[in-house]
C-alpha positions, 0 to 999 in steps of 0.5 A: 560492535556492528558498524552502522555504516557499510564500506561500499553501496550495497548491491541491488537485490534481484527480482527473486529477492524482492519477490521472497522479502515481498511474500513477509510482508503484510499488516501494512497500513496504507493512509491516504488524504485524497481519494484512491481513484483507481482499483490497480492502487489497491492491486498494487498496495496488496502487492506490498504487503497492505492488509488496511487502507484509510481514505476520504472516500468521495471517488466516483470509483470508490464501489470498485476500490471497495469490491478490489478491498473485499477481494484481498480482504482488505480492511478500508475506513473512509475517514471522510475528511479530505486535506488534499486539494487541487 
């Protein structure tokens, strides 16, 4: 039987390790309850293996986080309703 403890901190991956783990992962679902305001979010998200987003929509830039969406081929859902508020 397999402990579900470890006897010592694990040791951090490297960059190699990270970028293999990164390159499997994909189907990620990204949901957000205020608008994404910038398209290096979407850049970023990809990065991390995203392939759905679901937002509110209502950004002043949501033209440039549909086209970076479309770029990735990006599934995005505006859910036209906000809980985050200032």
């Amino acid at each position: 039987m397999l402990s579900a403890s470890l006897d010592a901190p694990a040791e951090p991956l490297t960059d190699a390790e990270k970028a293999a783990f990164l390159r499997t992962v994909s189907g990620v679902s990204l949901v957000s309850d205020g608008f994404i305001p910038f398209r290096d979010n979407v850049d970023h998200a990809r990065k991390h293996g995203v392939s759905f987003i679901a937002e509110p929509g209502g950004s002043a830039r949501d033209t440039d986080i549909e086209a970076a969406c479309r770029e990735y081929g990006i599934a995005l859902v505006y859910t036209n309703l906000r809980l985050f508020h200032h």
